[in-house]
N, CA, C and O atoms as a Tinker XYZ file with bonds, in Angstrom:
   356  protein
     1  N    -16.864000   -0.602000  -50.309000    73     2
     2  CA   -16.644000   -1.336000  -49.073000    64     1     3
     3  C    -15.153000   -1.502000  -48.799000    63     2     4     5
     4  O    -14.680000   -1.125000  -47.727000    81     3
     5  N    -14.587000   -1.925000  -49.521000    73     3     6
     6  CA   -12.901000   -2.233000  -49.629000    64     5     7
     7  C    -12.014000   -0.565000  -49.535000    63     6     8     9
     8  O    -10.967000   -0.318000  -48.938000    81     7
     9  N    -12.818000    0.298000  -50.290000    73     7    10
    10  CA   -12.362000    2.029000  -49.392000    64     9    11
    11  C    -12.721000    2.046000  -48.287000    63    10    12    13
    12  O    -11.748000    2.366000  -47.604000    81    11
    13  N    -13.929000    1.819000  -47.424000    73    11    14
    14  CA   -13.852000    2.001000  -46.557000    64    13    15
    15  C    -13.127000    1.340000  -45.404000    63    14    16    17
    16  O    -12.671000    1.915000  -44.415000    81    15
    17  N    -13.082000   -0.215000  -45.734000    73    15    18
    18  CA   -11.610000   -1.218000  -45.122000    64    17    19
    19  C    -10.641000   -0.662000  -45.028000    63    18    20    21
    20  O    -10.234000   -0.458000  -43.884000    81    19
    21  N     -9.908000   -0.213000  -46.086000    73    19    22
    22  CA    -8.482000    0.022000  -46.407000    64    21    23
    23  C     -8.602000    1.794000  -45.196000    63    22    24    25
    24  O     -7.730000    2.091000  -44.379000    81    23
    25  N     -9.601000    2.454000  -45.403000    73    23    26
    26  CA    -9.669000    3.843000  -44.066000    64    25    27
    27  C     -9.581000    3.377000  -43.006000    63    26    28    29
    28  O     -8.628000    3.776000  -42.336000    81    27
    29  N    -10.315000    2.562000  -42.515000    73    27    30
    30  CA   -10.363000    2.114000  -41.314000    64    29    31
    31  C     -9.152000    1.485000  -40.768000    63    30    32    33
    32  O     -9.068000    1.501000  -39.540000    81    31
    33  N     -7.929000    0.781000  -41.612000    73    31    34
    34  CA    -7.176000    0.202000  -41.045000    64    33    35
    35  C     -5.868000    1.105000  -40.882000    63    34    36    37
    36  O     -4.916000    1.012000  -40.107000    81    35
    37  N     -6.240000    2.209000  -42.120000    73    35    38
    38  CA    -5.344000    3.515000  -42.183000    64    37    39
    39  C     -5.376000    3.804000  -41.100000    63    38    40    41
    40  O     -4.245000    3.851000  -40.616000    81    39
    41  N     -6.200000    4.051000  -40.389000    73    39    42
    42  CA    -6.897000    5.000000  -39.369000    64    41    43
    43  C     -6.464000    4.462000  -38.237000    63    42    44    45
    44  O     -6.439000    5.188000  -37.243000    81    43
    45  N     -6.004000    2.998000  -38.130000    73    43    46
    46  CA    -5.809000    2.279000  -36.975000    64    45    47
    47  C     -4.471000    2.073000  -37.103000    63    46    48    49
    48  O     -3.782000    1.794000  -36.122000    81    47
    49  N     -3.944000    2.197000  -38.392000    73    47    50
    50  CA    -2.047000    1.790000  -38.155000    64    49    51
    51  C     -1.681000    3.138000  -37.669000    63    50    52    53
    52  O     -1.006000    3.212000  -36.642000    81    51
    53  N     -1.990000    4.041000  -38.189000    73    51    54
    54  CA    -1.761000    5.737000  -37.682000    64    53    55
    55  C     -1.791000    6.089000  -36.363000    63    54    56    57
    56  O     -1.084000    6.898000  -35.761000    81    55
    57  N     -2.943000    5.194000  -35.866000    73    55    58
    58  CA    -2.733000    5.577000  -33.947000    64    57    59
    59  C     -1.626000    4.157000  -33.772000    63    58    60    61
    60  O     -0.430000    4.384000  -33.957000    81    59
    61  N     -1.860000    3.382000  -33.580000    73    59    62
    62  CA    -0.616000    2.499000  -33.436000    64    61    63
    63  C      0.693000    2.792000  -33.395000    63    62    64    65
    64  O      1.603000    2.496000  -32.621000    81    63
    65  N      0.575000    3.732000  -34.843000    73    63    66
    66  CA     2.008000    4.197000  -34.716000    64    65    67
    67  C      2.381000    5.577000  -34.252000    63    66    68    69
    68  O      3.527000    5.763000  -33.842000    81    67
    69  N      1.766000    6.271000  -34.274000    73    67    70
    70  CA     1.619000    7.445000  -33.741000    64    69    71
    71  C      1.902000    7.228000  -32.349000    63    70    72    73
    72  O      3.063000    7.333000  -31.953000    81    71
    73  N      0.715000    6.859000  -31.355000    73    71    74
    74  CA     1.121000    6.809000  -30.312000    64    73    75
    75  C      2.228000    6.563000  -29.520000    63    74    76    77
    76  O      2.310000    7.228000  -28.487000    81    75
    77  N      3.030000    5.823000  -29.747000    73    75    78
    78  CA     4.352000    5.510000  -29.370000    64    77    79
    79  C      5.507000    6.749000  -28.902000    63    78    80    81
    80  O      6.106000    7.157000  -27.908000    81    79
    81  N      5.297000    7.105000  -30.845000    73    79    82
    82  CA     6.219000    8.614000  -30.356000    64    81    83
    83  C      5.769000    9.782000  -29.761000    63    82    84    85
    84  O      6.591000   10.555000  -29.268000    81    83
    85  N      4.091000   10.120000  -29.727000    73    83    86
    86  CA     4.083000   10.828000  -28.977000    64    85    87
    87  C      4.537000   11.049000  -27.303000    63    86    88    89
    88  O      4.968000   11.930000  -26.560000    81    87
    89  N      4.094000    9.507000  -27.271000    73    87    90
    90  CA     4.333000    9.454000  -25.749000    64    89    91
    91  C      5.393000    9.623000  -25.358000    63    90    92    93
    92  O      5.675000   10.207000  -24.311000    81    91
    93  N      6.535000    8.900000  -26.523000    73    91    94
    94  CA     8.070000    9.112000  -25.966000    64    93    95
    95  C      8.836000   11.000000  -26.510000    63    94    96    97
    96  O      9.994000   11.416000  -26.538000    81    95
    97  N      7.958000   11.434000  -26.734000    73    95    98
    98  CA     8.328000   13.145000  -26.522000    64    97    99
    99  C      7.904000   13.247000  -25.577000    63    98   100   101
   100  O      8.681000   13.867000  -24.850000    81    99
   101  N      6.710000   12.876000  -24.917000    73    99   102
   102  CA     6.023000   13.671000  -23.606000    64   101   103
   103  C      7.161000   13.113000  -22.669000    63   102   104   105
   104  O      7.408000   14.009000  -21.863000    81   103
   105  N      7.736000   12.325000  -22.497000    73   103   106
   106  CA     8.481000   11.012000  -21.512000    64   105   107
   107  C      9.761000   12.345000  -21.956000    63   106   108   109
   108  O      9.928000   13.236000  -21.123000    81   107
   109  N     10.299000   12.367000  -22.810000    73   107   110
   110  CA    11.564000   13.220000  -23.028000    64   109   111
   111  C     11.642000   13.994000  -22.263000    63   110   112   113
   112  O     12.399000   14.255000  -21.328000    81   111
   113  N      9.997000   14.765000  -23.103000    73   111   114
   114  CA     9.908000   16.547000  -22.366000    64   113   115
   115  C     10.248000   16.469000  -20.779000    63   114   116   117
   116  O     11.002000   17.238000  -20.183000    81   115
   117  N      9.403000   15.180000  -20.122000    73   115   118
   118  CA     9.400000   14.904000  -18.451000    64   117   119
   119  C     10.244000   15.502000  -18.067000    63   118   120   121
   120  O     10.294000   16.502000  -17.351000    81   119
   121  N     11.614000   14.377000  -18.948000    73   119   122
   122  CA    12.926000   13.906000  -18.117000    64   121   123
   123  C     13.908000   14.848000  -17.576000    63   122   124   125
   124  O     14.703000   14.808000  -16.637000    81   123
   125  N     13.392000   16.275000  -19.057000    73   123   126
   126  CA    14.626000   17.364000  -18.691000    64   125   127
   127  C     14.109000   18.001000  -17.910000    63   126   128   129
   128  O     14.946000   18.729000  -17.376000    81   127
   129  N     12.733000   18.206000  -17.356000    73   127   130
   130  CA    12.412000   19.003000  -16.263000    64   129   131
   131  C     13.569000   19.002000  -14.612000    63   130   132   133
   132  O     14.249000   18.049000  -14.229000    81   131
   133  N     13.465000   20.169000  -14.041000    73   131   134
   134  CA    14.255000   19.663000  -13.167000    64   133   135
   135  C     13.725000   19.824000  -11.793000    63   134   136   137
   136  O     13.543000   21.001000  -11.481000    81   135
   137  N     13.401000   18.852000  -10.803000    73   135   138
   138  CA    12.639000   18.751000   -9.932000    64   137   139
   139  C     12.763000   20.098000   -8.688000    63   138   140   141
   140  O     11.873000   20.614000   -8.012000    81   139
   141  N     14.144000   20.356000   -8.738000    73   139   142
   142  CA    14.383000   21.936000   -7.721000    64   141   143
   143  C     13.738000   21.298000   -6.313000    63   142   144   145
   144  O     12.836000   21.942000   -5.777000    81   143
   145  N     14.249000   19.862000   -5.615000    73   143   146
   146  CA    13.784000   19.896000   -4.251000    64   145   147
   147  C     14.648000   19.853000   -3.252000    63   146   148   149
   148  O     15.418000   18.899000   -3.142000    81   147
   149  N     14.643000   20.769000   -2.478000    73   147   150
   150  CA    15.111000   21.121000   -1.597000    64   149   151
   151  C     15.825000   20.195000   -0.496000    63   150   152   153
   152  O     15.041000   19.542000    0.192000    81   151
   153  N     17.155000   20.043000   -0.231000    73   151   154
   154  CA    17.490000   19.071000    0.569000    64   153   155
   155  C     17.095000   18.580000    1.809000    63   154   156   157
   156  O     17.040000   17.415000    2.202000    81   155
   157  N     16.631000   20.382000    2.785000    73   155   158
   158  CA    15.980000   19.789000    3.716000    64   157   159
   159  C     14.831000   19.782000    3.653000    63   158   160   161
   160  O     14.330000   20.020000    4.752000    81   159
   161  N     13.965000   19.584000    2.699000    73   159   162
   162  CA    12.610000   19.025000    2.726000    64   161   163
   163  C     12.788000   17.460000    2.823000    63   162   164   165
   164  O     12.307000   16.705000    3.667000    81   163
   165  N     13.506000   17.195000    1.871000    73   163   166
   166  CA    13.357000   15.668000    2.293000    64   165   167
   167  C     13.963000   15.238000    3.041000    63   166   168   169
   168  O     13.931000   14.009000    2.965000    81   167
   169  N     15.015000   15.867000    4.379000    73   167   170
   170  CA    15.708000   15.514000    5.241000    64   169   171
   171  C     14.316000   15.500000    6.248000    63   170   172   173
   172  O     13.840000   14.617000    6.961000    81   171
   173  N     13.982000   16.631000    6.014000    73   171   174
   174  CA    12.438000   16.582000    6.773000    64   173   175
   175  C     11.273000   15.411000    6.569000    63   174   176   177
   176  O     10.643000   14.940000    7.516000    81   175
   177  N     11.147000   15.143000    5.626000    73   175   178
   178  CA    10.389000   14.211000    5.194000    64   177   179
   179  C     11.312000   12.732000    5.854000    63   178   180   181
   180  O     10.610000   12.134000    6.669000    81   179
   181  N     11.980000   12.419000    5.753000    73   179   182
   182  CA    12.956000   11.453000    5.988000    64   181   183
   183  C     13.056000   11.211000    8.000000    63   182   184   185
   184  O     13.404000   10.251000    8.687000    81   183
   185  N     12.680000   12.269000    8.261000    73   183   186
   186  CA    12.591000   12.329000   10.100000    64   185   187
   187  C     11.286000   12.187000   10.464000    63   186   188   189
   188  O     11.087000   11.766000   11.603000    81   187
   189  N      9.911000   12.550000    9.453000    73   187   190
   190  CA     8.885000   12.366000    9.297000    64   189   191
   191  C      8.741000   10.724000    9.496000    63   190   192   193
   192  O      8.224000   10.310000   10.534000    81   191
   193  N      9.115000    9.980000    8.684000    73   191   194
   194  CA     8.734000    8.740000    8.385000    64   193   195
   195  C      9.603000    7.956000    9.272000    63   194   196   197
   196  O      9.356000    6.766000    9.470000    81   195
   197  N     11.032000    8.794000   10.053000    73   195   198
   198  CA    11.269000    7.646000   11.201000    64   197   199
   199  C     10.039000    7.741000   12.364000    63   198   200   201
   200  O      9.534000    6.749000   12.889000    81   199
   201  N      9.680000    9.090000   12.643000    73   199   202
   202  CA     8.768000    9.185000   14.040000    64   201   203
   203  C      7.533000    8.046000   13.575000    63   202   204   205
   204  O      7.320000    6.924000   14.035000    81   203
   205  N      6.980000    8.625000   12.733000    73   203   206
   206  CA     6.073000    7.606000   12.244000    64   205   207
   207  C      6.027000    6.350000   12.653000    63   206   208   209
   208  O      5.302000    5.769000   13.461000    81   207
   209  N      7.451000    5.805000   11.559000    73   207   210
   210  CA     7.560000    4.119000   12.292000    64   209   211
   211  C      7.966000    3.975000   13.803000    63   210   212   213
   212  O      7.799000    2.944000   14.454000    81   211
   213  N      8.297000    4.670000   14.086000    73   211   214
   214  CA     8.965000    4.265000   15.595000    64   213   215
   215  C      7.507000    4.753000   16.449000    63   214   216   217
   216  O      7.692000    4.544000   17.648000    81   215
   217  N      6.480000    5.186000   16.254000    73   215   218
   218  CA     5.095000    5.412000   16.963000    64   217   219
   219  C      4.188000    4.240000   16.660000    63   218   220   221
   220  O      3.248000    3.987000   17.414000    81   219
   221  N      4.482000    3.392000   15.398000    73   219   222
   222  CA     3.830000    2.815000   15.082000    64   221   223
   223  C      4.646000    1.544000   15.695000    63   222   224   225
   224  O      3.907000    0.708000   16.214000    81   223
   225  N      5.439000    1.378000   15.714000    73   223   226
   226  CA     5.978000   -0.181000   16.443000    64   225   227
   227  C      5.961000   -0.040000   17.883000    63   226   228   229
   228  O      5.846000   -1.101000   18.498000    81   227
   229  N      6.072000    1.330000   18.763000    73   227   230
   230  CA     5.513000    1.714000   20.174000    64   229   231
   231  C      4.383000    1.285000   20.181000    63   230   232   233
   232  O      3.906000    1.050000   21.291000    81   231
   233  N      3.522000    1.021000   18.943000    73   231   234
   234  CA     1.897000    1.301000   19.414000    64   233   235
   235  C      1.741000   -0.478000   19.022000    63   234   236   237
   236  O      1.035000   -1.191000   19.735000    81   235
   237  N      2.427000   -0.994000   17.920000    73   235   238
   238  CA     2.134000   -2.363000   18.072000    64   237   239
   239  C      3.035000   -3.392000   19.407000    63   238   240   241
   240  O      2.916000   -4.607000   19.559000    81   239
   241  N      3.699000   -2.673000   20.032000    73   239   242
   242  CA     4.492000   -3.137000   21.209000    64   241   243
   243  C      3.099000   -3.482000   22.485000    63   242   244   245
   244  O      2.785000   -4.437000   23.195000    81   243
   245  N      2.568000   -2.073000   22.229000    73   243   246
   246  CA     1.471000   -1.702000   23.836000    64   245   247
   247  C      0.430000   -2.984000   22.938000    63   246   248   249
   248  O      0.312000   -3.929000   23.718000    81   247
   249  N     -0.315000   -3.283000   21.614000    73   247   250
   250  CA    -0.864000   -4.030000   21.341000    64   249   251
   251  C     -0.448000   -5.262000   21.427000    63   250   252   253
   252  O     -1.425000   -5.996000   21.576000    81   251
   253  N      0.554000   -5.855000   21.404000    73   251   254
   254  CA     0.880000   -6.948000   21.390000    64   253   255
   255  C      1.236000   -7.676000   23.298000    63   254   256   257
   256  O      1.367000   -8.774000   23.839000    81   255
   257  N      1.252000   -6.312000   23.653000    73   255   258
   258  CA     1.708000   -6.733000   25.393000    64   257   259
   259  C      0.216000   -7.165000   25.430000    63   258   260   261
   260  O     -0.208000   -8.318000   25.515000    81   259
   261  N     -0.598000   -5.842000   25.338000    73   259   262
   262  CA    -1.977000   -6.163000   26.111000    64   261   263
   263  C     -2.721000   -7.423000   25.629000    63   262   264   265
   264  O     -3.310000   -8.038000   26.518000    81   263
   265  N     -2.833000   -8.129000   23.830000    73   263   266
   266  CA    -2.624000   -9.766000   24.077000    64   265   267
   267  C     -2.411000  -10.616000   24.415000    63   266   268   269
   268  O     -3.087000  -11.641000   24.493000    81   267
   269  N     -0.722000  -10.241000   24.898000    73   267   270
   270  CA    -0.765000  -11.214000   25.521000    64   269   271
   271  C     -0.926000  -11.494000   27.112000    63   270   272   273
   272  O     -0.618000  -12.616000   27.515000    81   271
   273  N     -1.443000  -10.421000   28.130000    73   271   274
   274  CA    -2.148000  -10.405000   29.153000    64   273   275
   275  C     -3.298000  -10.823000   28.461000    63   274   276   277
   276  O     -3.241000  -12.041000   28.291000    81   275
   277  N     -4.489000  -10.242000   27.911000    73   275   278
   278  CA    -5.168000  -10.888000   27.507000    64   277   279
   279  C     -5.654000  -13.031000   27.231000    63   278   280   281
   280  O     -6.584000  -13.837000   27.230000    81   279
   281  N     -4.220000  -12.888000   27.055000    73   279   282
   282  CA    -4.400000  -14.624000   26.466000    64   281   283
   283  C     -4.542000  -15.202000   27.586000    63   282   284   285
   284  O     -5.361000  -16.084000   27.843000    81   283
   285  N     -3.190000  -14.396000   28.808000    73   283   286
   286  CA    -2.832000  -14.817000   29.937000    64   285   287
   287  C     -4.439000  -14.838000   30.967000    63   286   288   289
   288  O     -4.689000  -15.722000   31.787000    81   287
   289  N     -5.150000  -13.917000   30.726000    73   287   290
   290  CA    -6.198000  -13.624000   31.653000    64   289   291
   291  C     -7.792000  -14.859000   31.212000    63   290   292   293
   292  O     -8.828000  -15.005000   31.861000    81   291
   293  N     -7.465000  -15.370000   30.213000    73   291   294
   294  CA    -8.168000  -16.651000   29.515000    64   293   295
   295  C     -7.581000  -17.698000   29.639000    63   294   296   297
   296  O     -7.964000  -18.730000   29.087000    81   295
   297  N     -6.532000  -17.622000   30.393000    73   295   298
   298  CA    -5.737000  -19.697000   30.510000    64   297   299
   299  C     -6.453000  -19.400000   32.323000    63   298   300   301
   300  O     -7.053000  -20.324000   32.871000    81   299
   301  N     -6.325000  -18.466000   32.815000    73   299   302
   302  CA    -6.427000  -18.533000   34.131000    64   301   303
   303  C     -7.785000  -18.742000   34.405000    63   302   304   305
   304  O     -7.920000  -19.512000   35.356000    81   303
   305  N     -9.045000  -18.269000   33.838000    73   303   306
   306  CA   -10.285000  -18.487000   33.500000    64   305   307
   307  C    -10.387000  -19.690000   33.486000    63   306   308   309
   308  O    -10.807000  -20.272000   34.486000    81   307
   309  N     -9.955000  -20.508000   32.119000    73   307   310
   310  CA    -9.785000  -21.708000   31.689000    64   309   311
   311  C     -9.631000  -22.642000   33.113000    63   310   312   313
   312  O    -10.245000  -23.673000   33.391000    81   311
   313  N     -8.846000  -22.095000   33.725000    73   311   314
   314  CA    -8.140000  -23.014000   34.585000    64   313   315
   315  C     -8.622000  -23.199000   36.182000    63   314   316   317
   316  O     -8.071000  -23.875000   37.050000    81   315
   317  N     -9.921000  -22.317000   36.290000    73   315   318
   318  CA   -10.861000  -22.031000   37.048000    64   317   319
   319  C    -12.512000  -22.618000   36.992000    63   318   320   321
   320  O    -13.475000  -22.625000   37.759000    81   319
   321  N    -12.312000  -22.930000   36.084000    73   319   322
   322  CA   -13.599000  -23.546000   35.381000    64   321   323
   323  C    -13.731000  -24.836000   36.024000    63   322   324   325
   324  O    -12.849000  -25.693000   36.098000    81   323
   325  N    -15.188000  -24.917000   36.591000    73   323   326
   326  CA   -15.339000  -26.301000   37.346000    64   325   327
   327  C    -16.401000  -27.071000   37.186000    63   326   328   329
   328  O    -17.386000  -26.461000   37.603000    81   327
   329  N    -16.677000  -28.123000   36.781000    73   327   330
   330  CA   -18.002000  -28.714000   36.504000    64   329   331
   331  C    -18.811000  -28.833000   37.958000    63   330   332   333
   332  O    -18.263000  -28.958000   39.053000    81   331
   333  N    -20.386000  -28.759000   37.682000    73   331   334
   334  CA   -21.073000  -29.071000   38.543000    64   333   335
   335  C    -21.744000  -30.429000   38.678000    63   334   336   337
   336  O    -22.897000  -30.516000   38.257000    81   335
   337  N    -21.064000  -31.685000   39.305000    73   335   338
   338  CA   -21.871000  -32.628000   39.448000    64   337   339
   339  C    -23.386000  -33.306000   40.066000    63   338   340   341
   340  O    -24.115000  -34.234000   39.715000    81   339
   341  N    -23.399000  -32.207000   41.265000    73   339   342
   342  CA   -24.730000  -32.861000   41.781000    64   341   343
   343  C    -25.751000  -32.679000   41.163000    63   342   344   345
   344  O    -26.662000  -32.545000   41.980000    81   343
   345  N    -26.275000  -32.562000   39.684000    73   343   346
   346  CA   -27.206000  -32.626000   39.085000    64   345   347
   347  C    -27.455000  -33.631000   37.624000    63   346   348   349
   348  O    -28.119000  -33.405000   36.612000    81   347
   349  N    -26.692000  -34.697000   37.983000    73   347   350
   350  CA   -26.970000  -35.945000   36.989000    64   349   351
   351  C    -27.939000  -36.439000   37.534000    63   350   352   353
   352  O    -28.255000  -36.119000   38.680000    81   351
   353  N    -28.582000  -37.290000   36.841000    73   351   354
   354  CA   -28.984000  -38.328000   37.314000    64   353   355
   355  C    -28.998000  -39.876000   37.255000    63   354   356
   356  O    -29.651000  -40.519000   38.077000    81   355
């Protein structure tokens, strides 16, 4: 029983410790890779993501106008609204 304890914990300090350095070779190997990207790709990419935002704040501009006509077209409602009295009694 106490062999098989003493394997089992073998077995578990070994990945414990193991793991570490493997990972930090794989992390090494990463680092020297060399990415080779092209300047105007990401100049491209970079004009990409202004149109983007600038379509997307055009488009929350037209959303936010038509709210607030919207709000505007519900105070005027509001403000039209008339009770009918001749039916108390």
């Amino acid at each position: 029983m106490v062999d098989v304890l003493n394997n089992f914990v073998a077995i578990i300090l070994s990945v414990v410790a193991l793991t570490p350095i493997f990972l930090l070779v794989i992390l090494i190997n990463r680092s020297k890779v060399q990415s080779g990207t092209d300047p105007s790709v990401i100049k491209q990419l970079e004009d990409m993501d202004k149109t983007i935002a600038s379509d997307t704040n055009n488009a929350l501009d037209q959303v936010s106008a038509k709210l607030e006509d919207f709000e505007a077209r519900i105070a005027d409602l509001e403000d039209q609204r008339t009770s009918v009295k001749g039916f108390k009694k």
